[in-house]
Structures are given as C-alpha cells and as structure tokens.
N, C-alpha and C positions, 0 to 999 in steps of 0.2 A: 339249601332249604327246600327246593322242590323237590330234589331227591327225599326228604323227609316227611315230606306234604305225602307223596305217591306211597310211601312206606304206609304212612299214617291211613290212606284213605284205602289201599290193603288191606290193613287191620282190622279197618272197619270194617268191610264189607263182610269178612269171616268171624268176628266179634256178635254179629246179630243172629248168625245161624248157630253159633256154639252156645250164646244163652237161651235161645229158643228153648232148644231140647231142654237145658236145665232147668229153666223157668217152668217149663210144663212136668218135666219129673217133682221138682219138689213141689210146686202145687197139687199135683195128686197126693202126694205124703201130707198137706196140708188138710186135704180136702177130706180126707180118709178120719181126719178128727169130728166128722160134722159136724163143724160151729162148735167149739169149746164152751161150756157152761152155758147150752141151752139156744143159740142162736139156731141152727136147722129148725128145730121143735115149731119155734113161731110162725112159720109161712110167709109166704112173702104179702105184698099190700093185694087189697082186694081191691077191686074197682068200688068205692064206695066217695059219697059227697064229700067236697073238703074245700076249704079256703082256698082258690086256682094261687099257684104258683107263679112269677113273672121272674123270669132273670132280670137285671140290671146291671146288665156290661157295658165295660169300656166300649168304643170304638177299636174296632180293629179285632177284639173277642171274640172268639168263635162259641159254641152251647157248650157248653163241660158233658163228657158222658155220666148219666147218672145209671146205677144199676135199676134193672125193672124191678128186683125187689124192694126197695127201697126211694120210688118215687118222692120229689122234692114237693111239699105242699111249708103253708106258712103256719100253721099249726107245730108242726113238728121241726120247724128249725127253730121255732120260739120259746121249744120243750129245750130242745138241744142246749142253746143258747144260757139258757139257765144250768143246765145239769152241766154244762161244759167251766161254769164259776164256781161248784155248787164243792166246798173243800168237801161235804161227808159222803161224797161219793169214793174218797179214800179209805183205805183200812183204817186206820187212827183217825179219820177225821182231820187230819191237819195240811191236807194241799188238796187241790183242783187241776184239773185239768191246766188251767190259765196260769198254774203257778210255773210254769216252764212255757208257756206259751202266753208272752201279755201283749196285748193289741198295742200300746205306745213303742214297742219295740217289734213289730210287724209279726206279732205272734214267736218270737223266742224269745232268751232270758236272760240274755248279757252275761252271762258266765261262759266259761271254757267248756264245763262239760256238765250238764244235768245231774242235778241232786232228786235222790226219791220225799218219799213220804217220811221214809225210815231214817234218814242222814244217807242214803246210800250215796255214791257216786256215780252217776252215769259215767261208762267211757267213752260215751259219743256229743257230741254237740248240739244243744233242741234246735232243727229246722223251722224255718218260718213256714207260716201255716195260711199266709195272703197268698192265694190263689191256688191252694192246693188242687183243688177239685182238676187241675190240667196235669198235674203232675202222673206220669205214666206206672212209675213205683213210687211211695212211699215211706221207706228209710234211707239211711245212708248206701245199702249195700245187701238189699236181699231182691232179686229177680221177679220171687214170687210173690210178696205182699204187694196185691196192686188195685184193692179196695181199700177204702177209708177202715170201712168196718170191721173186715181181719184184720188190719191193722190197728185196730183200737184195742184189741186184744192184747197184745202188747203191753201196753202201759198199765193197764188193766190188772191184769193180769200173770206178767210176767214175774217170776222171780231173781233171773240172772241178767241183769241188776234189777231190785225193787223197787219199782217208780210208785204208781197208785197205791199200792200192796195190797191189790184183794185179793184172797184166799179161798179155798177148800172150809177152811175152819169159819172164817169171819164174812163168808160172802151174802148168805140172807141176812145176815144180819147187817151189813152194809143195806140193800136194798129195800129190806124195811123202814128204814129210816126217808129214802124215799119214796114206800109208799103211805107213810104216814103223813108226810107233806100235804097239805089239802091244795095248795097250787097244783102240783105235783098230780093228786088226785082226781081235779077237773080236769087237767091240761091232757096229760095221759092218755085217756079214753077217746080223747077227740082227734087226738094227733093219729092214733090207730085202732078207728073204728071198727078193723077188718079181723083186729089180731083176738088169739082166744085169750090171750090174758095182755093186758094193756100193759101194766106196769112188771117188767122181765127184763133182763141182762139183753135179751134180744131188742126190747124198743128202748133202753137205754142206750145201748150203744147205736142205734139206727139213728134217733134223735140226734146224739153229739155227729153222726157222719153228715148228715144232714146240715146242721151248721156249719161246719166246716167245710164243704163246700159251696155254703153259702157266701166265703169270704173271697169276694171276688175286687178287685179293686187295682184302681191305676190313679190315673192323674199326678202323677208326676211332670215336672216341667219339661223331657222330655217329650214325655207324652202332647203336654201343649204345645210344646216345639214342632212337631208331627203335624197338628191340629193347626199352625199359625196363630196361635195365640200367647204366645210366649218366644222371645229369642235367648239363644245358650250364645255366653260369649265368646271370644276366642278362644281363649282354653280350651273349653269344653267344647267346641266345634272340632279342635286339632284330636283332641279325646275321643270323639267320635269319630270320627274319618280312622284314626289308628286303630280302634274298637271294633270298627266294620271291615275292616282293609287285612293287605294279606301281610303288615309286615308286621304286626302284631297277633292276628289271628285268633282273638278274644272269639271271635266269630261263630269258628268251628267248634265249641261247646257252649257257646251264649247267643244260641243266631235268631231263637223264636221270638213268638210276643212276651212269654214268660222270661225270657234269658239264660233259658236251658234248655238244652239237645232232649231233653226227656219229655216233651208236651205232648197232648191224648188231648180228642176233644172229638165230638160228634163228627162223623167223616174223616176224619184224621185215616193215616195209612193203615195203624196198628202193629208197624215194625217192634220189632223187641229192641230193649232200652241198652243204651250203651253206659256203659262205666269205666272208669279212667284212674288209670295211676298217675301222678302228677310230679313222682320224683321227691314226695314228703320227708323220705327214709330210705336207706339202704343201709338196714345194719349189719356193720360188716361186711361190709362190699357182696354179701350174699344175695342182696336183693328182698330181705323178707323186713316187714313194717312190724312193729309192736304190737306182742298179745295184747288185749285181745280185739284190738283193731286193727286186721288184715281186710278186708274188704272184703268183694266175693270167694276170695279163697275161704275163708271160714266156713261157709257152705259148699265147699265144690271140692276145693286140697287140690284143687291145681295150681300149678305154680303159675301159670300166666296172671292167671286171676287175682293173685299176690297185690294186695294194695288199692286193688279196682275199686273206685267211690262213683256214686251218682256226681253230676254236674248239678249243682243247685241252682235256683234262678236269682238271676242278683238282681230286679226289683227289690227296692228297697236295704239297698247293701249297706248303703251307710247306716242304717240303724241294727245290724243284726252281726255286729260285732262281737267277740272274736269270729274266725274262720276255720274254715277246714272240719276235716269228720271231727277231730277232738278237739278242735280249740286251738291249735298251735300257735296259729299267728296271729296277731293281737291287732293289726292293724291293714287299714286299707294299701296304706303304704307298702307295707310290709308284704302284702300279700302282690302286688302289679310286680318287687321287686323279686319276689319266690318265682311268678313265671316267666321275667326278664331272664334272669339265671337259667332256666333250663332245670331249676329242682332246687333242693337245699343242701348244704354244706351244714352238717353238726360235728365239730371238731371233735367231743369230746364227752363222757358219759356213755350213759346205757347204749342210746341210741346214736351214738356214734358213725359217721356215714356220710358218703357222697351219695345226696340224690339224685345227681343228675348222672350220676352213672346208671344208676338201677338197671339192669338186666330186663323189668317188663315195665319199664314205663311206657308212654303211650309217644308214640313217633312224633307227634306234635307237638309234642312239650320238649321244644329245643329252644337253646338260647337265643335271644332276640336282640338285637341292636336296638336299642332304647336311652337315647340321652338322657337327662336326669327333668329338661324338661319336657319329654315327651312322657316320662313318669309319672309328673306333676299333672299334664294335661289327661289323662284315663284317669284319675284319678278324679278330677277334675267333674270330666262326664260323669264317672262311676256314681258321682254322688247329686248328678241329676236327676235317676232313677229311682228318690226316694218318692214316693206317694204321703199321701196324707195322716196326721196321726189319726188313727183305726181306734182309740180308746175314746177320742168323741163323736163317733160315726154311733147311732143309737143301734143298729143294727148288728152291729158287732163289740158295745162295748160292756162292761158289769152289769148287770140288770142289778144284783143286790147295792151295789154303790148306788144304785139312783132308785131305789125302794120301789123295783117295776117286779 
C-alpha cells in the first residue's frame, strides 16, 4: 500500500501541471465565444448603491471567491432565487432550474441520470448545488468551466443533451415572458442598476449564479460533533477515524471542509483540480469507460485521462443518492463496497470489465482490507454529514410554493 500511496502522490503531482495547460487552452476556446447569447455585451457591475451583502458561514468556512463581475448583493440573489424555480425560464415552459436541483434532496434529483425539459436523458448525474460557490470546477469532467455563470450556459443552453432547451429560435421569446413579469420588472432594475439593459440572458444568468452561491450551509451533527455540541456514537466514531485514517484513505479525495479535493475560496492556493478514475469500467480489459461518459478524455483524447471524474463533496451524501458521474451505484453501501474492492467487477453485458484492473485508474484506489463492520461503520459516519432540510431554510427554498 505505500508503494501505492508514493505512486499515487506521483500522479498527483504531474496530474496538476498536465491540466493546467489544458484547462487554459480550452478556456481560451471558450473565451473566444464572448459570453454566448449576450453575456460580454452587459459589462460587469458598476460600483453603484445596493442592499450590502453579509455571508453567513458555517464555522470553520472560509469567503467563497466571487467574480468582480458579478458581485454578491441581496437584491440579486433574491432575483436569482426566484428565476432559479421559475419552470418558464425553459423552452416549453415545463421544468426550472430546481427540477433537477431540489433543496429536500440537497439540490439534486434522486434519479440516476437527469432528464431535460424535452424527455431527454442526461448521461450524467445532477450534482448537489450545497455549497457550490467552493467548488473549484463545476461539472463532472471539464477543467475549464470554473464560474457558475459559463457554466449556467449549459443547462441553458445546451443542446447535446437538452436540459432547459432554449434556443436560437425560441430564446426572446423565453425571456419575454420574464420581462413581462411585473416582479420580475421591479426586482430586475434594482438588482442591476449599473447594467444597460436590466432584464438580459446576461442578468438572468448572473442573478441564478448569484443564488447559487449563496447556498452555503452545514450543521450536520458532525459538524456539531466539531463544535461539542453533539456526540457520534461508536460507529460512527470507528467511521470516522477509518474516514480520516490511512487504512481507508477516504481522506485523500474527501479531506476539505467541503469533502472534496476540489475546494476554491478567497486565499485558497489556486492549484488546478485534480480528477480521478475510480476503476467504474474497464470494458474489455482495454481501459476505456462508456460513450459518452469518458471523463476528461472526452475533452483532451488522451488516454490517461480516460475515466477522470471530479471528486464530489459528500456533505450531505445520504440524501443525494444514486452515485457516481451516471448513477451507477444506487447505494451508500454499495458504493464504501466499490472502493473496498479497488474498482468494479461487471461480469457481463455491454460494459463488461474488471475495474480494478483499468490501465489508468488512479494509484489510490486499491483494495482495502475492510471487515464487513468497518463497512458498516463509514457508512455509518458517512451519513453524519447530512445537514439540514434546505427546502424549509427561507433562503433557499420555492418562493412560488410560499406565495413570496
């Protein structure tokens, strides 16, 4: 195992210079689009009067970076907050934002893999959206998306697969509808007094990034455990100690206050994010994962890259079931005994495969000696980590369910 360990922290060290470069090539290809459907156009905030803004962090939270375009005021996460429930911000009118993201299930959607507006299928799994604003990227698997607001592009926007479905054909006519809003009409102007047109695909999506980082939240009974105001019992103490400890090594991609190797925040280092193959798939002992969920290879066509996923934060893990980029494994159980193994074994089918062979998994995902009740016991802890239901926090919950 230490020979694995030294492999692994190898790896690492040459894994942040090789994304580097990529992460800055393709954000220049990014960047080269200025702001798709109008974001450049708008300018950034002006220094002008507004509601002062107040985090309200955990203990232990460091400030989340916010971009200087897009300063946090309480105007505009309140615009956000609304537009982020608000289903006619879809092509058809029939999903929101929140429909793949609901606060009782810490901003994902209990299915395996995201459904669009359209019936589509997502082939990836919606990420919880508690605590994003620390999050260094946000999707499963691209380097370069590492604002909220190109990344709201996205969902928005995208066609391969169609989540929100807005269009070339159907997009002012989506955003009419919310400027005809008379909420919508007050709120707007106030939220961005500086912009030349208030109501734009630019302060739409600024308002929703804006909320979305505003979903900051802990108090889970570890947390209180931390704090001395709450004790974890045996279990979950043995759960923990294994969690932190080297003989499990949860550690090494769940070590922050988030529960992920990928955390950003004011002073932070600003190393480039690391991503991991975990031994999901190896079909046909070749090493490559299922179209069209290869990880950063899909962007890059290297083979290393083959399978590389972000490390998610498991705050809040017991409620953001299924796991993994597409859903695969349906349980907490399930998933402590995928990296006991050292990867997955699928007998039989498409995806057929030793994963714990795989050719580029990551050095640290080797099999662990784990009794059945030290399984029990991470599991145990694991579902410490839940925080509070987020759909009666007023801050974060449907403004139209409660007529606000």
């Amino acid at each position: 195992m230490s020979r694995a360990r030294d492999r692994g922290r190898d790896r690492r060290a040459a894994v942040p210079r090789r994304l580097a470069v990529r992460a800055l090539a393709l954000a220049a290809v990014l960047a080269g689009s200025a702001l798709l459907h109008g974001l450049a156009s708008a300018g950034a905030d002006k220094p002008v009067r507004r509601a002062a803004w107040s985090w309200q962090l955990p203990d232990g939270f460091p400030q989340p970076r916010v971009p200087k375009a897009n300063q946090m005021s309480r105007e505009k996460v309140a615009v956000g907050r609304r537009l982020f429930y608000d289903a006619r911000l879809s092509g058809n009118g029939t999903q929101s934002c929140a429909s793949c993201h609901r606060p009782e299930l810490a901003f994902t959607d209990g299915r395996a893999q995201a459904v669009g507006s359209t019936g589509e299928v997502h082939p990836r799994n919606a990420q919880s959206l508690v605590n994003v604003a620390y999050n260094a990227t946000l999707t499963w698997a691209n380097p370069a998306l590492v604002t909220l607001e190109r990344q709201m592009e996205v969902p928005l926007f995208g066609t391969d697969p169609v989540e929100m479905g807005v269009t070339d054909a159907n997009r002012d006519r989506v955003l009419r509808r919310i400027r005809r809003d008379r909420w919508y009409a007050r709120r707007l102007p106030r939220a961005f007094p500086g912009a030349r047109r208030a109501i734009s695909w630019a302060t739409v999506i600024r308002s929703i990034a804006a909320f979305q980082r505003s979903i900051v939240s802990a108090g889970s009974r570890y947390d209180r455990h931390l704090a001395g105001r709450a004790r974890l019992n045996a279990s979950e103490r043995r759960g923990m100690n294994l969690f932190m400890g080297e003989q499990a090594e949860c550690h090494h991609c769940h070590g922050t206050f988030i529960f992920s190797d990928q955390a950003t925040f004011v002073g932070a280092s600003g190393e480039p994010p690391l991503f991991h193959n975990t031994g999901l798939y190896n079909l046909g002992g070749t090493g490559a994962f299922p179209e069209p969920n290869r990880g950063v290879f899909e962007l890059t066509g290297r083979m290393e890259d083959m399978g590389a996923f972000r490390a998610p934060s498991l705050r809040n893990v017991a409620k953001t079931a299924p796991y993994m980029h597409d859903g695969s494994i349906a349980t907490l159980e399930e998933a402590v005994d995928h990296y006991a193994a050292g990867g997955r074994v699928i007998a039989d089918g498409p995806h057929a495969g030793d994963g714990r062979a795989n050719p580029y998994k990551d050095p640290l995902i080797a099999a662990i000696r784990l009794s059945r009740r030290d399984r029990d016991d991470l599991v145990a802890f694991l579902r410490t980590l839940n925080g509070p239901d987020l759909s009666r926090d007023p801050r974060f919950s449907d403004p139209f369910r409660r007529g606000r």
